[in-house]
C-alpha positions as CSV (number, residue, x, y, z in Angstrom):
1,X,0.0,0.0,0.0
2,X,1.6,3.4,-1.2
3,X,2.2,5.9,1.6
4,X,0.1,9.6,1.8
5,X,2.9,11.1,1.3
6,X,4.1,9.3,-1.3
7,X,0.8,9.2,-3.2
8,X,0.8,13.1,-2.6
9,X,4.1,13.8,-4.1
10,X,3.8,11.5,-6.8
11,X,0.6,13.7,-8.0
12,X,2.6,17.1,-7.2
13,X,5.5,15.4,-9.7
14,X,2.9,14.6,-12.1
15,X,1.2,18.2,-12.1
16,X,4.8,19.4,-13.1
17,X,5.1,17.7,-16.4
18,X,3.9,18.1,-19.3
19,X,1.7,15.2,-19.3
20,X,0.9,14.5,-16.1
21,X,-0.8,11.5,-17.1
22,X,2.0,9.7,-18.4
23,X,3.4,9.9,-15.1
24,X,0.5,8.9,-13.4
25,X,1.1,5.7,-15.7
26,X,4.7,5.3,-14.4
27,X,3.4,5.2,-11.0
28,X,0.7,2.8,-11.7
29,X,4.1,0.5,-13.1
30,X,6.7,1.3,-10.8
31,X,4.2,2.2,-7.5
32,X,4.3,5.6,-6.2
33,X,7.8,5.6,-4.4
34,X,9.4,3.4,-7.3
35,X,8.1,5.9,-10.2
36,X,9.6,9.0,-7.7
37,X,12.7,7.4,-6.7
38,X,13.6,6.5,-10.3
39,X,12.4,10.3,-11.1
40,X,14.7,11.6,-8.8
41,X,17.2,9.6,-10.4
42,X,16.3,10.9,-14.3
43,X,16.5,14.4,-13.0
44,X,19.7,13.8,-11.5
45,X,20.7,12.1,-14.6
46,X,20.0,15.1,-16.4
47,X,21.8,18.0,-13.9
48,X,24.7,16.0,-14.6
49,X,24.1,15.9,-18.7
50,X,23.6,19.5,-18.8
51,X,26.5,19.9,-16.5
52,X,28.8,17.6,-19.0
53,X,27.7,19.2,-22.1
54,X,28.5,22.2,-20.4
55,X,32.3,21.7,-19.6
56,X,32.7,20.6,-23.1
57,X,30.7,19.1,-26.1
58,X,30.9,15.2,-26.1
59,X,31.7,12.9,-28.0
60,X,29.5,11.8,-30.8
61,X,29.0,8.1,-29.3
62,X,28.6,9.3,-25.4
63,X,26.3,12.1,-27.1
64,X,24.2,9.2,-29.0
65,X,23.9,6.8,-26.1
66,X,22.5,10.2,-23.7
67,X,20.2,11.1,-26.1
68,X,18.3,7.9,-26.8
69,X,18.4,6.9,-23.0
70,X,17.1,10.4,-22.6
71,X,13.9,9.6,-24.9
72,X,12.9,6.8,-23.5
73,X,12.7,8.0,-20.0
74,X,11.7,11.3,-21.1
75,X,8.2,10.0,-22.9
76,X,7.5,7.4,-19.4
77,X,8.0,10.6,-16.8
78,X,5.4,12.6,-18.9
79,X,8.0,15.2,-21.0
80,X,7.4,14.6,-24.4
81,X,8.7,17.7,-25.6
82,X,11.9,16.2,-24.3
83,X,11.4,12.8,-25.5
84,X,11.0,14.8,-28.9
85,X,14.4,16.6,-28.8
86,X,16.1,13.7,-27.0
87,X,14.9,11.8,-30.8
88,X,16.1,14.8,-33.2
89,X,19.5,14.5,-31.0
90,X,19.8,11.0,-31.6
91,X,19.1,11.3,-35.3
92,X,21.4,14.4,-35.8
93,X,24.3,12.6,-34.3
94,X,23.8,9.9,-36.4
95,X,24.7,12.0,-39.4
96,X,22.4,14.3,-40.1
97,X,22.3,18.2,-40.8
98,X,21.5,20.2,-37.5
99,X,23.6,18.6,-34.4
100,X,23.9,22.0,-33.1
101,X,20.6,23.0,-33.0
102,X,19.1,19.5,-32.0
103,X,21.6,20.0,-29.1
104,X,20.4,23.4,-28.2
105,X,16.7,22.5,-28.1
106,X,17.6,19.1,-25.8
107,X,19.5,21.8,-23.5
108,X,16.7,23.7,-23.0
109,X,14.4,20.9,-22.2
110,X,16.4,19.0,-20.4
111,X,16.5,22.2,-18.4
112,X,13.5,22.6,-18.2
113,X,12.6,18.7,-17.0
114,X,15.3,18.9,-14.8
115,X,13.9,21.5,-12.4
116,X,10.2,19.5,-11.6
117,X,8.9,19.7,-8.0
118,X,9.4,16.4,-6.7
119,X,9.5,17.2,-2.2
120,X,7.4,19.1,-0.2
121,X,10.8,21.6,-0.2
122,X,11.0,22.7,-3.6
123,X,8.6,25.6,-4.4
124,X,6.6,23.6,-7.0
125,X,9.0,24.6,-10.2
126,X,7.0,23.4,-13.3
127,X,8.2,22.4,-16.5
128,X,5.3,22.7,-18.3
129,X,6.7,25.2,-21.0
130,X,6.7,23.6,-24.6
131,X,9.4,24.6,-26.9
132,X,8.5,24.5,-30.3
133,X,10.0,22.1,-32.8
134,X,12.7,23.8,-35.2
135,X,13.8,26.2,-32.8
């Protein structure tokens, strides 16, 4: 049986998204504390991407591999504008045109995904804003 407090932070994580009912999903999969432990763990994930591509662009390979784990887990936690640049990433280190700009966008979402409320703490941060494609 999920906790109160679990059950009430996993719906404060899920109003943060984008689609919050994707995350209600995850938590119907992983239970309440399993779908915000391996949140916590995604948004820690991507603090230290940001902070990596920060310090100096990656290799193509490490770049690749960040970008299609990013996708997956970005679509099951309920950011699919994320999930979205995660995939152009992907594809545009793969060879095609427009590495620089697929990076940029993924930046900024992964910035934005990064910052979602997930204790009682944090001053309910959403990352509700949608970047449009092509930016």
């Amino acid at each position: 049986m999920a906790s109160m407090v679990d059950r009430e932070r996993a719906e404060q994580a899920a109003r943060g998204t984008q689609d919050p009912e994707a995350f209600r999903e995850a938590c119907a999969v992983f239970g309440d504390a399993g779908a915000l432990a391996r949140l916590d763990v995604f948004r820690a994930d991507l603090e230290t991407h940001l902070s990596w591509i920060e310090q100096g662009r990656p290799d193509h390979e490490q770049l690749r591999e960040m970008a299609h784990r990013t996708a997956g887990w970005a679509g099951l936690f309920g950011f699919p504008a994320l999930a979205e640049a995660s995939a152009h990433l992907d594809e545009a280190v793969r060879g095609n045109p427009g590495i620089e700009a697929a990076l940029a966008r993924w930046t900024e979402q992964a910035r934005l995904a990064s910052k979602i409320a997930t204790d009682e703490t944090t001053s309910g941060v959403s990352a509700t804003k949608d970047i449009p494609p092509g930016r």
